[in-house]
C-alpha positions in Angstrom: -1.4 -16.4 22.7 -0.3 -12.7 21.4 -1.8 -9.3 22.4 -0.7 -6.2 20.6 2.1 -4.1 22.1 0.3 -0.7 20.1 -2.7 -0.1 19.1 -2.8 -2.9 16.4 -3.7 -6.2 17.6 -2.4 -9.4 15.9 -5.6 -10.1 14.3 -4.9 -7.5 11.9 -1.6 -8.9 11.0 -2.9 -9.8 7.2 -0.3 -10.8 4.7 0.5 -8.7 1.5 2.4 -9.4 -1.6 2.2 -9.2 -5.8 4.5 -9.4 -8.7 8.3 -9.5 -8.3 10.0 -6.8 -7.5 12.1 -6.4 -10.6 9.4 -6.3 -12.7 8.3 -3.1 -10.8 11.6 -1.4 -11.7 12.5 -1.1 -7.5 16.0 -2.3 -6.2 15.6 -6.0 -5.4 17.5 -6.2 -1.2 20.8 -7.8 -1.0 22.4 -8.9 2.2 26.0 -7.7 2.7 28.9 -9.8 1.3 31.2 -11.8 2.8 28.9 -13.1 5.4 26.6 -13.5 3.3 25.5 -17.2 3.5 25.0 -17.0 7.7 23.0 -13.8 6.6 20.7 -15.5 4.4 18.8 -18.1 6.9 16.4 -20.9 6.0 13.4 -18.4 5.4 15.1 -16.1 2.6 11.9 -15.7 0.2 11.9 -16.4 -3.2 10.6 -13.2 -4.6 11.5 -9.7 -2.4 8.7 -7.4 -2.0 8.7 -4.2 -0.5 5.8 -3.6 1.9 3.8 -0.9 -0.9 3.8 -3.6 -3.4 3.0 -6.3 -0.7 0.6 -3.7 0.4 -1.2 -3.6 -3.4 -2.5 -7.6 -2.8 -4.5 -6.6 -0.1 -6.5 -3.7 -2.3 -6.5 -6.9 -5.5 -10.0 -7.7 -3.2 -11.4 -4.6 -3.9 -10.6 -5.0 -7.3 -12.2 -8.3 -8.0 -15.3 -6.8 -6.4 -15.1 -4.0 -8.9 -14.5 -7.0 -12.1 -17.8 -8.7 -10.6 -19.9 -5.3 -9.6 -19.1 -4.7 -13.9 -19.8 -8.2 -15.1 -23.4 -8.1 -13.2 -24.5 -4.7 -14.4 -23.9 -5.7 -17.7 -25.7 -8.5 -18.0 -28.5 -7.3 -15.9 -28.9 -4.4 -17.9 -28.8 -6.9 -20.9 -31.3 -8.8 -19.4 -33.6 -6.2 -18.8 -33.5 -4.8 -22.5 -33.9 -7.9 -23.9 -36.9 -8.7 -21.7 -38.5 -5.1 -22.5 -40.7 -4.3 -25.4 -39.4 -1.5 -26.2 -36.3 1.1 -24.7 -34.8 0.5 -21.6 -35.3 3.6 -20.4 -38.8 3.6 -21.4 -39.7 0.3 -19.8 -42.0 -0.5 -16.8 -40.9 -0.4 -13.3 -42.4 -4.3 -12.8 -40.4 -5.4 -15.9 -36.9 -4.0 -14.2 -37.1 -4.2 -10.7 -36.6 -8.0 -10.4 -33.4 -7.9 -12.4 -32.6 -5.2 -10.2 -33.5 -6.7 -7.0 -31.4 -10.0 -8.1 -27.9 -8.2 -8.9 -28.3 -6.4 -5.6 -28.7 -9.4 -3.4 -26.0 -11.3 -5.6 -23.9 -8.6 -5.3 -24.8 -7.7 -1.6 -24.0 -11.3 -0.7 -20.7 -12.5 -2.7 -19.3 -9.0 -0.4 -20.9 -9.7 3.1 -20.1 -13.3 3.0 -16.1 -12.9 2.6 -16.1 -14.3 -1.2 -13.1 -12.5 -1.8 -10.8 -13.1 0.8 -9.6 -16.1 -0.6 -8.3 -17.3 2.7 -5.6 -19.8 3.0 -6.8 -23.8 2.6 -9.9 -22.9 1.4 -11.1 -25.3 -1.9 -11.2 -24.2 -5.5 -14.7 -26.3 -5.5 -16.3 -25.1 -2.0 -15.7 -21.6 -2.9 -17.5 -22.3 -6.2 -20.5 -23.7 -4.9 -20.4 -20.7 -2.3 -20.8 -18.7 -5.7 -23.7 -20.8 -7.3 -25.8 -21.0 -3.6 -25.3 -16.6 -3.4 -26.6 -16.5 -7.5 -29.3 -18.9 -6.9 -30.4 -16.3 -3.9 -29.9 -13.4 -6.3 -32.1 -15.5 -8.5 -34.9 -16.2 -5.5 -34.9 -12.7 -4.7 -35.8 -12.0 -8.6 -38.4 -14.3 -8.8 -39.5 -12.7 -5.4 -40.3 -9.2 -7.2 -41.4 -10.7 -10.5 -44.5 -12.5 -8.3 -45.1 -9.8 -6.2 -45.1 -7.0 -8.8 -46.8 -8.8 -11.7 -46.8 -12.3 -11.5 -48.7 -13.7 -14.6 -46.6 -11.4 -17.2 -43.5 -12.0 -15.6 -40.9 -13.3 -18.5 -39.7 -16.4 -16.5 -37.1 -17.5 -19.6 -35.4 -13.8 -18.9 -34.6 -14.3 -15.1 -33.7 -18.0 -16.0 -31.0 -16.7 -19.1 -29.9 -13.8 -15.8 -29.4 -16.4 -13.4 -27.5 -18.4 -15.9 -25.3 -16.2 -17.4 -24.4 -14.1 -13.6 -23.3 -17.8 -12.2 -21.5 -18.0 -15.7 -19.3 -14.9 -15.5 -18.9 -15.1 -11.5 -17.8 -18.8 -11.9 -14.9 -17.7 -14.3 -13.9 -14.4 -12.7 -13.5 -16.2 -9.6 -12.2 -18.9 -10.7 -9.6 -16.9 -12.6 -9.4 -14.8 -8.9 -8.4 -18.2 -7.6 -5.6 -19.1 -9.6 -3.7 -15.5 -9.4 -4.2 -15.8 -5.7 -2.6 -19.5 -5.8 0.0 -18.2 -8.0 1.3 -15.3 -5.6 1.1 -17.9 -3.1 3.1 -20.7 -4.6 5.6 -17.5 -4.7 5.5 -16.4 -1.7 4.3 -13.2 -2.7 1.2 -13.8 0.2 3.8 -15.1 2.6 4.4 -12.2 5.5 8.0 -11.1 6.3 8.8 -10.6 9.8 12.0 -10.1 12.1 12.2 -11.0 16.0 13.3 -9.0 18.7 14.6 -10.9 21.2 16.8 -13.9 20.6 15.0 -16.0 23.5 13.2 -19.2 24.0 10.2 -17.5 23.0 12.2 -16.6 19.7 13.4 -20.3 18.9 9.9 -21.7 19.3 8.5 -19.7 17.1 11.5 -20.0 14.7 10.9 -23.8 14.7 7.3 -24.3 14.3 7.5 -21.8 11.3 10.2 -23.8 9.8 7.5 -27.0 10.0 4.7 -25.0 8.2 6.4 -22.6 6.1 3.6 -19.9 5.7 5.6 -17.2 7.5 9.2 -15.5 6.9 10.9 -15.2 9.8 13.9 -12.9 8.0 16.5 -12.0 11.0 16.6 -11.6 14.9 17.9 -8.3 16.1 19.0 -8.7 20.2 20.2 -5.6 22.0 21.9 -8.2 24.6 24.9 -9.0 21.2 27.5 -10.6 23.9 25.1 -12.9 24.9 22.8 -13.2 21.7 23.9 -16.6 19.7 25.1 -15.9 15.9 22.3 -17.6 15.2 19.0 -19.1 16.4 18.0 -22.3 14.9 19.3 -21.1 11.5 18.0 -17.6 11.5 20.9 -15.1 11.6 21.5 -12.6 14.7 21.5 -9.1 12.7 22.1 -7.0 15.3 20.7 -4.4 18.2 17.3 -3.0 18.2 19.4 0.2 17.7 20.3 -1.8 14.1 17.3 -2.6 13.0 16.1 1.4 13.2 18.8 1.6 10.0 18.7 -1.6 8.4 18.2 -1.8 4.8 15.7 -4.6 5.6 12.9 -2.7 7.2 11.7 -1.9 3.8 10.3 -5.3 3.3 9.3 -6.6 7.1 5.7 -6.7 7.3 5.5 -6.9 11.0 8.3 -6.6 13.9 7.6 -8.8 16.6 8.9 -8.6 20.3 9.6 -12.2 21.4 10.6 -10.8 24.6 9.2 -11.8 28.3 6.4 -9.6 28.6 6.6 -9.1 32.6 9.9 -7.3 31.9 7.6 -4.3 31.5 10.4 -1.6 31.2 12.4 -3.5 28.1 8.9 -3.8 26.1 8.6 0.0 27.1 12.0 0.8 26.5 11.8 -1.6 22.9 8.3 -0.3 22.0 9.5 3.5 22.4 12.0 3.3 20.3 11.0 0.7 17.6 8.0 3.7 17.2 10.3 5.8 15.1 9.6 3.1 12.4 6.8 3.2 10.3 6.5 -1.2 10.7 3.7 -1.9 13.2 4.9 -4.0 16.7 3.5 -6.8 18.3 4.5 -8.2 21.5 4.6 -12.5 21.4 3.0 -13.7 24.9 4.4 -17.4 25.4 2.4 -19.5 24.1 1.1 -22.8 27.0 1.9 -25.5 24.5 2.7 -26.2 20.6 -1.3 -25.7 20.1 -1.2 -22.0 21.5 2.2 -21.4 19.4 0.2 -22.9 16.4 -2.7 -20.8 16.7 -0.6 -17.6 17.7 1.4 -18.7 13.9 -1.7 -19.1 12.9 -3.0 -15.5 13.4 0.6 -14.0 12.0 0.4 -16.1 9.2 -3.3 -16.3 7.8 -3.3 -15.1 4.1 -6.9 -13.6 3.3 -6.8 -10.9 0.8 -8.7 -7.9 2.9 -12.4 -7.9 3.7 -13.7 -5.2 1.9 -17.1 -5.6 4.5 -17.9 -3.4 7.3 -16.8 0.4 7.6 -14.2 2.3 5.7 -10.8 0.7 6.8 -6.8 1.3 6.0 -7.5 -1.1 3.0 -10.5 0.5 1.7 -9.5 4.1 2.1 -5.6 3.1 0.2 -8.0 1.3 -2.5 -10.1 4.7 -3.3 -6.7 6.9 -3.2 -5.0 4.7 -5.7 -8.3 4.6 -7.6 -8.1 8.4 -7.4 -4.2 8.6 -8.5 -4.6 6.1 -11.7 -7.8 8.4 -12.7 -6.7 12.1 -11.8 -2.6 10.9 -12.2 -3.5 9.6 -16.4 -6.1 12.6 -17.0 -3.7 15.0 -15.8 -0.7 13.3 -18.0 -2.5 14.0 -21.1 -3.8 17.1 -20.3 -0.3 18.4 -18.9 1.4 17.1 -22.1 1.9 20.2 -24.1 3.2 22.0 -21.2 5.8 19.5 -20.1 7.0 19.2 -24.2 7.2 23.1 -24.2 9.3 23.4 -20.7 11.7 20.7 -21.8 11.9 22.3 -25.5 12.7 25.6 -23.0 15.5 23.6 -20.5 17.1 22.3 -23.4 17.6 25.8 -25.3 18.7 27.1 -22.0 21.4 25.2 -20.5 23.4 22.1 -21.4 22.8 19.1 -19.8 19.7 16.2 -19.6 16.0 17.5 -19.5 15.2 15.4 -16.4 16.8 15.3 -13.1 16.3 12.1 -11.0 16.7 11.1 -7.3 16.4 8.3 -4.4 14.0 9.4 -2.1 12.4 7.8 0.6 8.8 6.4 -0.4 6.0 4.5 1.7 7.6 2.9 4.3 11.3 3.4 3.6 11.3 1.9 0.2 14.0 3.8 -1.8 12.0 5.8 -5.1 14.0 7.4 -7.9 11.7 10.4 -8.5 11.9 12.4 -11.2 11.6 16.5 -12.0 12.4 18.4 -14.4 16.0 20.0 -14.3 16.4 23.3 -12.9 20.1 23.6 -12.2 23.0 23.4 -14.0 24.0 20.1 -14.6 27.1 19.9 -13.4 26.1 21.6 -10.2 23.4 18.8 -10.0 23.1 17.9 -6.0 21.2 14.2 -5.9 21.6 13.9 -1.6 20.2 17.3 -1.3 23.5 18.3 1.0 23.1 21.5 0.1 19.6 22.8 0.1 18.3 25.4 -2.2 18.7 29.0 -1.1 17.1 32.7 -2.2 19.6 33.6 -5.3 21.1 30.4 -5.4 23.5 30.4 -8.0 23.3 26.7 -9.4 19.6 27.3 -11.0 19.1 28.3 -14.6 16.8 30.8 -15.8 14.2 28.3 -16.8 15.0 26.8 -13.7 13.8 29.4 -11.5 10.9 30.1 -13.1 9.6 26.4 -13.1 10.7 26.2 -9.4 8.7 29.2 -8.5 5.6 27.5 -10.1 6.0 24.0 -8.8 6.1 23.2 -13.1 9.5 21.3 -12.4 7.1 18.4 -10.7 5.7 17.7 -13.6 7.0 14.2 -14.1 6.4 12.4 -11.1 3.2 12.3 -12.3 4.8 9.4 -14.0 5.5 8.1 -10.4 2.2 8.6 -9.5 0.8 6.1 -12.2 3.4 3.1 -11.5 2.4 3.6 -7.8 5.6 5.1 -6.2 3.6 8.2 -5.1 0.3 9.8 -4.6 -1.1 12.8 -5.9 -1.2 14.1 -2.3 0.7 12.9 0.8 4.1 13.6 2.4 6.8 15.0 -0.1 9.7 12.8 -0.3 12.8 14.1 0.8 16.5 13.3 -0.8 18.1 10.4 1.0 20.5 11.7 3.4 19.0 15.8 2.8 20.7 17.4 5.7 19.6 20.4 7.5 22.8 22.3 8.7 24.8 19.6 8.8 22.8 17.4 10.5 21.1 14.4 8.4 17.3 16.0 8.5 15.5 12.3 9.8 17.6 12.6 12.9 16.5 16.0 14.0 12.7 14.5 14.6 12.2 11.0 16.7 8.6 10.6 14.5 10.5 11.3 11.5 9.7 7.7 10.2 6.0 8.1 10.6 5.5 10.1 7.7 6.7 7.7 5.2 3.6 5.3 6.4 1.4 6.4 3.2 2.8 7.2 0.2 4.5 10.3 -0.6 3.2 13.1 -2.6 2.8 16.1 -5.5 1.6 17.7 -3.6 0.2 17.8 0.5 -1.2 19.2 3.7 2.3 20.5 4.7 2.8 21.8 1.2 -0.5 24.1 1.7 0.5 25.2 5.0 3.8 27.1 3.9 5.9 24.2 4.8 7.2 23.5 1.3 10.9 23.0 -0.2 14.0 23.7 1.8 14.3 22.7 5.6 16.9 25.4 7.0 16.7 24.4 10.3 15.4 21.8 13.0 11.9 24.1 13.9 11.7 24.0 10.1 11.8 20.0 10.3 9.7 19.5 13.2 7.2 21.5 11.5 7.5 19.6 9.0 7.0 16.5 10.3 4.1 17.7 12.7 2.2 18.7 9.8 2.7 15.1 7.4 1.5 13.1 10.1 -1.2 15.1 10.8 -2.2 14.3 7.1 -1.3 10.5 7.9 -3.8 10.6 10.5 -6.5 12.3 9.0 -6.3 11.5 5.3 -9.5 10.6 3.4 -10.6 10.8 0.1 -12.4 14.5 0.1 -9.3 16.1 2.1 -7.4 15.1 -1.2 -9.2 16.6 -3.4 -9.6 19.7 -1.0 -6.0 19.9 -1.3 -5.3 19.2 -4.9 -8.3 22.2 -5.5 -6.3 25.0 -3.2 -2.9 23.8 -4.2 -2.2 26.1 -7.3 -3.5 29.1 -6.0 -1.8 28.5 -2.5 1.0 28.1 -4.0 1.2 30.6 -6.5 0.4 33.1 -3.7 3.6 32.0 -1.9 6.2 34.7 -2.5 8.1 33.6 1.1 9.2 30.1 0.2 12.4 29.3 -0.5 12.3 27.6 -4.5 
């Protein structure tokens, strides 16, 4: 059996995945050469995935929801105007409510009943005939009204043609659902990543069963006990301390860390759950299980691939569904609105200075993943600093003309707009920092132990920190700890309204900003 070791409990572990990563345009993860074949292990997945575009199969749910929510409007609405006399929008109430009253159970039902979680095992067929049993309710629930409401001019052939042709178009959508879903599977883009801490009994049970069902990635073991630790536990390599893993170039891609540690050695899981907390990967503790069926099921809850239930309350899934909703809409309006600006201030860089119109840099995204973000260029290029070593300053002699003025309007963001719309970003959330910026000369994500935790949502144009003064440079450690204090903050509170709250004050709050440093 498993319990959680933070507030997360197992249950929620739900595997994410899409497309390869190449075709995404990220950095695909390489192990270190040399050693690289021990490295590797028996569970190396096919396709590497960072945890946002693992992340984006979870929201594909919501999305078939919104493909189905489309398809029945439209042929209910057709319905309805073919079975009217005259406009639509003219008709009786009796003539429309039963078409009404039919997409709204059909619709109601294919959500409350789990028809798009697509869990792992389940048939092609019996998740078909799920579909035709929910229509032929929507189609009850029609015929329901049409009786009650007028029964002897009800237009029978209309709900029959609506029942037909909502099956039809739900049949193919999910059956076209079904297949992508398979596909990522077959993949192993549904197939969750996880590393072990803890190279123990516990550890090589795990490891064992896993390799006999293959629905889980177990990618590395990291053991903070190396002289005694094995180089490797059947087959999976020994990486390294828990002190390791808080650096390794792995953690972008781990879904899940899990302590496979005795849990009555109460002050390690402390000790390991206090300082695996600076990452933004959630923890669970694995409990031994009493017997291969206990280690099955406690696979089984690690390992079940459902794509997320979209039922019940807002959740983590629902609420990152509506905020990439709101990026693709807000991000591709503002693009084409923005255009003629951003063609004017790169007609002005390039009369100005020398040197390309865009300046790009690796920056930390969601969950460590390395993002090349892009802004316009307000230095000169050859004094160009891509690690952010050595933070901008009042009168700082490496920015051009244009350069200041576009800094002092936030204009030089412009383009990562662009990496709002491929999903590297967010309109609002943390702003990514330079890999490596250093404060003083101190690297700025040591200055902070929750440092981490603001990289677990996607950075940002803009964000709560940004409106609170707390915007460019970070001089010193207070300035980082700020910071920090006020991106999680946003983390924890984040919602669809505070975005647009923020996006609204955001030009004027900035704009009145003559203290920060640009």
């Amino acid at each position: 059996m498993t319990e959680a070791a933070s507030p997360v409990t197992l249950a929620d572990a739900l595997p994410t995945g899409t497309a390869n990563a190449r075709a995404r345009g990220t950095r695909p993860f390489t192990v270190e050469e040399g050693d690289a074949s021990r490295r590797r292990g028996p569970f190396r997945p096919e396709v590497w995935l960072n945890a946002r575009q693992r992340h984006a199969s979870r929201l594909a749910a919501h999305y078939f929801r919104a493909f189905d929510v489309l398809a029945v409007l439209a042929i209910t609405l057709l319905t309805a105007w073919a079975a009217a006399p005259g406009p639509l929008a003219q008709a009786e109430l009796w003539r429309i409510a039963p078409f009404a009253a039919g997409a709204a159970t059909t619709l109601g039902l294919m959500r409350s009943t789990g028809r798009y979680r697509f869990a792992r095992g389940q048939g092609g067929a019996a998740h078909l005939v799920s579909v035709a049993a929910i229509v032929a309710t929507g189609a009850g629930a029609a015929f329901a009204f049409a009786v009650l409401l007028n029964g002897r001019e009800a237009q029978w052939s209309a709900y029959a043609a609506w029942t037909a042709l909502v099956f039809a178009a739900l049949a193919a959508l999910h059956a076209a659902w079904g297949r992508l879903v398979d596909r990522w599977r077959a993949t192993g883009a549904l197939t969750p990543n996880i590393v072990l801490v803890g190279a123990t009994r516990h550890a090589e049970n795990l490891i064992r069963e896993a390799l006999k069902r293959r629905d889980l990635n177990v990618l590395g073991i990291f053991d903070d006990r190396s002289t005694r630790a094995p180089r490797t536990l059947s087959g999976v390599p020994v990486l390294g301390t828990a002190d390791d893993l808080l650096a390794h170039r792995m953690t972008p891609y781990v879904d899940r860390i899990v302590l496979a540690i005795d849990p009555k050695a109460e002050a390690r899981v402390r000790d390991l759950t206090a300082r695996l907390r600076a990452l933004p990967n959630e923890v669970t503790l694995l409990v031994e299980p009493d017997g291969p069926q206990e280690t099955s099921l406690a696979l089984d809850r690690i390992a079940a691939a459902p794509l997320a239930d979209i039922q019940g309350p807002v959740d983590a899934d629902r609420r990152a569904f509506n905020k990439r909703l709101q990026d693709l809409v807000l991000g591709l309006a503002a693009l084409v609105a923005l255009a003629p600006l951003m063609a004017l201030i790169a007609l002005a860089i390039r009369l100005d200075s020398p040197g390309p119109l865009l300046f790009r840099q690796r920056r930390h995204g969601f969950n460590h993943e390395e993002i090349v973000v892009w802004k316009f260029r307000s230095m000169r290029h050859e004094a160009a600093d891509a690690t952010a070593s050595r933070q901008v300053t009042h009168d700082d002699d490496r920015i051009t003309r244009i350069g200041r003025f576009i800094r002092k309007t936030s204009l030089d963001e412009l383009p990562q707009l662009i990496n709002v719309i491929r999903g590297e970003m967010s309109l609002v959330g943390p702003r990514p920092h330079a890999i490596g910026m250093k404060t003083g000369h101190v690297e700025s994500a040591r200055l902070v132990a929750e440092y981490a935790h603001r990289h677990r949502i996607k950075p940002g144009m803009t964000g709560w920190a940004a409106i609170h003064g707390s915007r460019g440079p970070l001089h010193t450690a207070q300035d980082v700890r700020r910071r920090v204090q006020l991106d999680i903050e946003y983390v924890e509170r984040q919602s669809l309204w505070m975005d647009l709250w923020i996006m609204a004050v955001t030009v004027p709050v900035l704009l009145g900003d003559r203290a920060a440093v640009r």
